[in-house]
C-alpha positions as CSV (number, residue, x, y, z in Angstrom):
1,X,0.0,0.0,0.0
2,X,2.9,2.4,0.8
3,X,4.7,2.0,-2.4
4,X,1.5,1.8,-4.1
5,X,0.4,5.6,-2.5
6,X,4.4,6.8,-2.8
7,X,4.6,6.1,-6.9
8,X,0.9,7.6,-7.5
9,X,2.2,10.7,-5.7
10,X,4.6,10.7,-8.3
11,X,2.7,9.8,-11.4
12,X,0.4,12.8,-10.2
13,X,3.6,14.7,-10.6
14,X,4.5,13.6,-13.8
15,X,0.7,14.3,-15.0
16,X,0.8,18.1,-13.9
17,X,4.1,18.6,-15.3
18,X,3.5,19.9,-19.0
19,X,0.7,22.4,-17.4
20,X,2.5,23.4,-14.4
21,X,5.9,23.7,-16.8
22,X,3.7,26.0,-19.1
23,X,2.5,27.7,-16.0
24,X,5.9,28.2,-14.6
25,X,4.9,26.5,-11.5
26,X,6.1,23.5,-9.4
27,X,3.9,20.9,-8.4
28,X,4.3,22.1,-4.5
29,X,3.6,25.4,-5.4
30,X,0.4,24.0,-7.4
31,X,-1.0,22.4,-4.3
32,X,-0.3,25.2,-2.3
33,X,-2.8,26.7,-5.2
34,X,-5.2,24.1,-4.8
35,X,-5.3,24.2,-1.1
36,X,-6.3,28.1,-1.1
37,X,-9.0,27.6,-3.5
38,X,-10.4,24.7,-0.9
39,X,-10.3,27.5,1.5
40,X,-8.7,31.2,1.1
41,X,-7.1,33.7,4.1
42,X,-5.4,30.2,5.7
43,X,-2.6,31.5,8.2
44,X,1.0,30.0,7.4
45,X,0.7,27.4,10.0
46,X,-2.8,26.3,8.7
47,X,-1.6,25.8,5.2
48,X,1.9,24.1,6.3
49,X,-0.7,21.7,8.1
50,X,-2.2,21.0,5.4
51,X,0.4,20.4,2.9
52,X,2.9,18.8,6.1
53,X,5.1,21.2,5.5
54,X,7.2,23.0,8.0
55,X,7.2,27.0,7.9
56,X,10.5,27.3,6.9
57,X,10.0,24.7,3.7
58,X,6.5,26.7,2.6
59,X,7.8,30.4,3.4
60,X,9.8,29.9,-0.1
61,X,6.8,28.7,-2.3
62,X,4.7,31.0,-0.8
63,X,7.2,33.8,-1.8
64,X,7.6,32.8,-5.4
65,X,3.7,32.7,-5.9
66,X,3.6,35.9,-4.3
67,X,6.5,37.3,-6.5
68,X,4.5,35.8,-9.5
69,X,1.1,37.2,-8.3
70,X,-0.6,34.6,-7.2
71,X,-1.1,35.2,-3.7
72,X,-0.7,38.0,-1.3
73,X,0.9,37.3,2.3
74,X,-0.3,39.7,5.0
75,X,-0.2,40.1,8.6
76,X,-3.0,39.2,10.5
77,X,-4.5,42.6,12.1
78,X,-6.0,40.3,15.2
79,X,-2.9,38.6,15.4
80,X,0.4,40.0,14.4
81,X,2.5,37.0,14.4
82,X,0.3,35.6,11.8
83,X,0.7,35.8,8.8
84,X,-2.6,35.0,5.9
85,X,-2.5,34.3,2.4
86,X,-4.9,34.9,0.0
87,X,-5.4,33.9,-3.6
88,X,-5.1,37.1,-6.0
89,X,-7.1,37.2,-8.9
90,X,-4.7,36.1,-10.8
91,X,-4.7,32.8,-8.7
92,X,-8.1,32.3,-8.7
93,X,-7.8,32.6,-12.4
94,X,-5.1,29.9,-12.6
95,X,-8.4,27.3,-11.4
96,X,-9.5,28.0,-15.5
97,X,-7.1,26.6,-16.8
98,X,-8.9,22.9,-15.7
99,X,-6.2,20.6,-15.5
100,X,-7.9,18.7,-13.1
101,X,-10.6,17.6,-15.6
102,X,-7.0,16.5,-17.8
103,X,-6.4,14.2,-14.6
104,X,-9.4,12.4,-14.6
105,X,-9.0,11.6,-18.1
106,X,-5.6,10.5,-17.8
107,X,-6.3,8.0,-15.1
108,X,-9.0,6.2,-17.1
109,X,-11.2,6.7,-14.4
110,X,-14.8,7.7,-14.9
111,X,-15.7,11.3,-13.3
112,X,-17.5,9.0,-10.5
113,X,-15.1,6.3,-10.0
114,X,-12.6,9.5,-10.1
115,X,-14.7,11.2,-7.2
116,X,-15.4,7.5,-5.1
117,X,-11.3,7.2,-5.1
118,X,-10.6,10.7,-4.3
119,X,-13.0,10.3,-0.9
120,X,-11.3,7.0,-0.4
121,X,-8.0,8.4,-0.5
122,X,-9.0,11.6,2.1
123,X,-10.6,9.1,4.5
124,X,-7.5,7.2,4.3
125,X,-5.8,10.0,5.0
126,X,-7.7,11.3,7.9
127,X,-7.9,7.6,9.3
128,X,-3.8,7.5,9.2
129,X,-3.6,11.0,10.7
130,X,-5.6,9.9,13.8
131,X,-4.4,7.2,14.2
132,X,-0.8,8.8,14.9
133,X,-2.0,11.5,16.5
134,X,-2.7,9.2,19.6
């Protein structure tokens, strides 16, 4: 199960690569993307969360995206050690450019057998994380 989950990380990869080349983005950075469309004004530390990424590793995608206006990073008013991100325009444009309907085509899946898997894979997930949270 391991390998199987570690070589479709990278085949995912592999997929994006043509767009996110054409893009000039990374595949990190893309999921960084992602993540703010699933929800927008995430603190630092939220995001990193999500993506299992220490500050220090994220800080420099966030700061390319930024530079490439994507995303703006600003301190939170309530909270001045936070910092948010939120998508730009120009980042909520990049959702247009659906390349995840080019993923579902390229894994032979069915857009329903696509959308069963992906819930399978977050449960997964969310099961794994709780139980080494404990």
């Amino acid at each position: 199960m391991c390998f199987a989950v570690y070589s479709a990380n990278l085949a995912f990869g592999r997929a994006y690569k043509k767009g996110l080349d054409e893009l000039g983005l990374t595949y990190p950075q893309w999921i960084a993307i992602v993540a703010l469309w699933e929800q927008d004004g995430q603190t630092v530390s939220e995001l990193g969360e999500k993506m299992f990424l220490e500050s220090n590793t994220l800080t420099p995608i966030l700061k390319k995206l930024e530079a490439a206006g994507y995303l703006r990073r600003q301190r939170d008013p309530a909270d001045e050690r936070q910092v948010r991100i939120s998508l730009t325009e120009g980042g909520r444009r990049l959702r247009e450019k659906g390349m995840h309907m080019n993923l579902v085509t390229a894994t032979g899946l069915k857009p329903d057998e696509f959308a069963r898997l992906q819930e399978n894979v977050v449960t997964l997930r969310d099961n794994l994380i709780k139980a080494t949270a404990e």
